[in-house]
N, C-alpha and C positions, 0 to 999 in steps of 0.2 A: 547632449553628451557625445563627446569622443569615442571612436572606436575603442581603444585605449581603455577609456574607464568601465566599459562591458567587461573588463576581465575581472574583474573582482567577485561580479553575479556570476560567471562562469565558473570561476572559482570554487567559488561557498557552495554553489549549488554541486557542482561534482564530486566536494567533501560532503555532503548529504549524502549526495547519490553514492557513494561508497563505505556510508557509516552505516545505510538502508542494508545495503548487502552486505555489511561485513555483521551486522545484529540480526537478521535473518537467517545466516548461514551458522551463530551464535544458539538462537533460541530453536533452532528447528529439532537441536538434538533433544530438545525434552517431548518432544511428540511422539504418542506411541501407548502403548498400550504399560509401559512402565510406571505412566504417574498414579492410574486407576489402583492397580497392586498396591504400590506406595502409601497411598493415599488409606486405603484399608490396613493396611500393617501399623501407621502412625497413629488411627484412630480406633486400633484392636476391635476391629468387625472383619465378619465374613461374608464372603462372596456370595454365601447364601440366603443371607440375613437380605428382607424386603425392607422398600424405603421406610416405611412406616414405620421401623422398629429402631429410627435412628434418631439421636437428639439433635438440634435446630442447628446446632455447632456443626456437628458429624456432617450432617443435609447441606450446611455451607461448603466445608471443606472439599466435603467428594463431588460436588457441583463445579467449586474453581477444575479438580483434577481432570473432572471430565469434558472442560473444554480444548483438552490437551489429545483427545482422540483422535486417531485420522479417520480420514473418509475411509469406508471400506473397500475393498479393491474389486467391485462384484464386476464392474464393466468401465472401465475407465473411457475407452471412445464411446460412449452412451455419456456418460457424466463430463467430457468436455465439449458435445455436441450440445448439453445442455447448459454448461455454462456460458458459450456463447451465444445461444438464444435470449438465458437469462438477460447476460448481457447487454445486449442490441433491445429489449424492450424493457432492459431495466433503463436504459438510457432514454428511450422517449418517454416512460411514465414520470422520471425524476425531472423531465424539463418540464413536461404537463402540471406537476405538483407546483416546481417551481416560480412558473409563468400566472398561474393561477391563482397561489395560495398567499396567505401574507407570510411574513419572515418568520415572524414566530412558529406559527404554526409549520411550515417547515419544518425548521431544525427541532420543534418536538419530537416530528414523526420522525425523526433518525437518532434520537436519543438513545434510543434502547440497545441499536443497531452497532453505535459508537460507542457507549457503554462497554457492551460485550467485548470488543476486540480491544478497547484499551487496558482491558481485564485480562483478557487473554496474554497480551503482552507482559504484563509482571507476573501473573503466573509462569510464563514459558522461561521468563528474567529468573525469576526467583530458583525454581525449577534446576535448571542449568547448573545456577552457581552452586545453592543452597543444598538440591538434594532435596530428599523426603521432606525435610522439616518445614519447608514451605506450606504445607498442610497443615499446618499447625493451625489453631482458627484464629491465634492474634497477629499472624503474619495476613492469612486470606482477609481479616479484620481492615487493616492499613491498607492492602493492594487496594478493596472494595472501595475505602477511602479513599483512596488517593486520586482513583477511576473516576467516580460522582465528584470531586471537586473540581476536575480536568473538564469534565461535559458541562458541567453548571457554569465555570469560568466561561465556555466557548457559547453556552445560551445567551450570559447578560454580556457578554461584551468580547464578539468575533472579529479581533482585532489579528492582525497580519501572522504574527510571532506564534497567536492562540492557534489559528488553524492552521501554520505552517507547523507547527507541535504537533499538533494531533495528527493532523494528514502524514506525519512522520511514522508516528506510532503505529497507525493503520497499516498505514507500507508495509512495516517490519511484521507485522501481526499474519496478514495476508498472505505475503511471501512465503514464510515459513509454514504456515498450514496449510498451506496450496503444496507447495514446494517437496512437502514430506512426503503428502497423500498420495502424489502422482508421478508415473514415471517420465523419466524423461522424452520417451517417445510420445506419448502422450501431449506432455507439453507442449513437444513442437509443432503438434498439427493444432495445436490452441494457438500458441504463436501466431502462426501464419495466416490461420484466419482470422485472427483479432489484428494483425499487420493490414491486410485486406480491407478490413471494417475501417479501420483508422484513415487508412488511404481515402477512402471514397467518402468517408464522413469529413475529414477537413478540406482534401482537395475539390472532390464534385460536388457533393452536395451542400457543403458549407455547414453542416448540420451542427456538428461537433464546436466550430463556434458559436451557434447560437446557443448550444447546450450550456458551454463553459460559462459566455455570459450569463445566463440565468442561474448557474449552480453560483459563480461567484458573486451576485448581486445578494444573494441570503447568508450569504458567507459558509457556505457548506465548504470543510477539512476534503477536498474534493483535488487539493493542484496546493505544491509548496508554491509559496506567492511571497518572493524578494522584494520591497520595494528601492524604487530606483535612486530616492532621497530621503533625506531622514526626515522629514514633514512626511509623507505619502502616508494617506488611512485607507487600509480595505472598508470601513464603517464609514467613513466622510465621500472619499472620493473615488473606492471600486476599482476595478481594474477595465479601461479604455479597451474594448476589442473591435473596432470600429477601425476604419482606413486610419494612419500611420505614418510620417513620415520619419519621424525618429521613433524607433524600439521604445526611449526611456518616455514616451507621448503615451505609452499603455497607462504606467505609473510604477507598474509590478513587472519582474520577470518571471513567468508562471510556468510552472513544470506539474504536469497532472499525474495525480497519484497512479493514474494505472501505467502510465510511463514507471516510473518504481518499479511498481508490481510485477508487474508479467513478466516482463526476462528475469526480473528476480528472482520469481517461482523456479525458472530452470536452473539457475546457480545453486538453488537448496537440494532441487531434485537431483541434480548431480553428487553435492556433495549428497547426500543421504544414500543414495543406488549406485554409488560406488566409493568416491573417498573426500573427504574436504579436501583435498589439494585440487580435486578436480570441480571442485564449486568455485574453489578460489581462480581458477582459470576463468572458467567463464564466467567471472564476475570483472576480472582485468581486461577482460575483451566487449565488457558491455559497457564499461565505462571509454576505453577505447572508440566504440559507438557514438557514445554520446558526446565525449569530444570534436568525433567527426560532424555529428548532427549542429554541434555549436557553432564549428567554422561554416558550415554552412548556411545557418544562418545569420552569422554575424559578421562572417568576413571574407567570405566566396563574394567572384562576381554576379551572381543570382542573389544574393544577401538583399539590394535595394527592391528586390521587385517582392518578396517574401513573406505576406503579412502572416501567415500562419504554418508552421511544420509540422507534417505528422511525424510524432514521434515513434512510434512503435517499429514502424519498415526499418529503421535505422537500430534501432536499439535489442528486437529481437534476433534481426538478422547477425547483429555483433556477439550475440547470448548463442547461435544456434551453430555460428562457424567456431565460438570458444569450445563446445559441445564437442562438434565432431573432432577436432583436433584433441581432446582428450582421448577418444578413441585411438586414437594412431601412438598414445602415449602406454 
């Protein structure tokens, strides 16, 4: 492939990366302790009333509402010290699993996992636009629906478009709930150290691509994955992370969900801890990043030599300068 024709994956994926944060910045407003209220008001119960005295509908309803709760605020640099630990050995158990286990058995064990948050996501949706009545139990009915037939599609057949959907939805799910929970100061010492960890995991240690190759070999919703032709199968022929000499010799252009993620987080927490117009900034500036990140590897003089980028040095550091320029606003 020509230089040239990299613009289109460029492209599409930057309108991703912008649809991520413009529906994160969307859904974060239903987080909170408003839907829990809600959710009791639409199903005429009280705050006092125990679970037991609720019927199976009611137990449904106030279950979607309460995955709209933030993290409590008890110690936030205790709770991002601990998500980057999670982090850093969630990432060596998920290659051990992966390396290990057959396919299926995989993506069982994350069924529940991806369940939950693609659930989360049309509640936050619903939420938003809809208001209280989202609690209704034949709306949480269809969300529930629509969630198990999303996972079940992505078990019997994890094809490019399937996990590049879902690793969407996760994005958006993540961002926002991360994003709500936590302040922005907070954020950026998570930032930094997950920029750090990224650094040394693709640069030094090569880690991070052995990871991807194993998460993309079971086709874990793990990294949106473009492919480079219209034949290309994540299920047949995987994505190439092996030496390179053309980009399009992967098969896929692979952008991993925690790229989404994490500066994401800070666009919500902004907009939530002071105003959308200041999420919306730092979300201009992380896409700004990631354009930089792109010419750099697609069409900087350092481009041939290039076979892997971490993404995060570039993308939070674009999230943390959109950040403080808000301050001075």
């Amino acid at each position: 492939m020509s230089k040239s024709s990299y613009i289109f994956h460029i492209t599409i994926s930057a309108l991703i990366f912008i649809f991520v944060i413009a529906m994160a910045l969307f859904t974060s407003q239903a987080f909170g302790t408003n839907a829990m209220t809600d959710a009791l008001r639409i199903n005429n119960l009280d705050n006092n009333q125990s679970w037991d005295t609720y019927s199976n509908d009611q137990q449904i309803s106030m279950a979607a509402a309460s995955s709209l709760q933030k993290i409590p605020p008890n110690s936030e640099q205790e709770m991002v010290v601990g998500i980057l630990l999670g982090l850093a050995f969630g990432c060596i158990a998920l290659f051990v699993i992966a390396k290990y286990f057959n396919k299926i058995i995989v993506r069982a064990l994350f069924v529940i996992s991806l369940w939950s948050l693609i659930s989360m996501f049309f509640t936050s949706l619903g939420y938003t636009i809809f208001g209280p009545s989202v609690f209704n139990i034949t709306y949480v009915s269809i969300m529930l629906g629509v969630s198990t037939i999303l996972v079940l599609t992505w078990l019997v057949y994890p094809e490019w478009w399937v996990v590049t959907s879902i690793a969407i939805i996760i994005a958006i799910s993540a961002a926002a709930f991360f994003g709500s929970s936590f302040s922005p100061l907070s954020i950026i010492i998570l930032l930094i150290g997950l920029s750090i960890y990224d650094y040394v995991a693709v640069i030094r240690t090569k880690f991070m691509l052995k990871f991807a190759q194993k998460v993309m070999s079971v086709q874990l919703p793990a990294a949106i994955a473009l492919p480079y032709t219209k034949d290309s199968s994540l299920i047949k022929d995987g994505v190439n992370f092996g030496e390179v000499k053309e980009r399009s010799d992967r098969g896929f252009m692979i952008l991993g969900t925690g790229d989404l993620i994490f500066p994401t987080v800070l666009a919500v927490s902004a907009a939530v801890y002071s105003s959308m117009a200041h999420g919306i900034i730092v979300g201009i500036f992380i896409i700004i990043a990631y354009m930089i990140m792109m010419y750099t590897m697609y069409y900087s003089k350092y481009a041939p030599k290039i076979q892997a980028l971490p993404g995060l040095p570039f993308l939070c550091t674009g999230a943390i300068i959109g950040y403080i320029i808000t301050l001075a606003l």
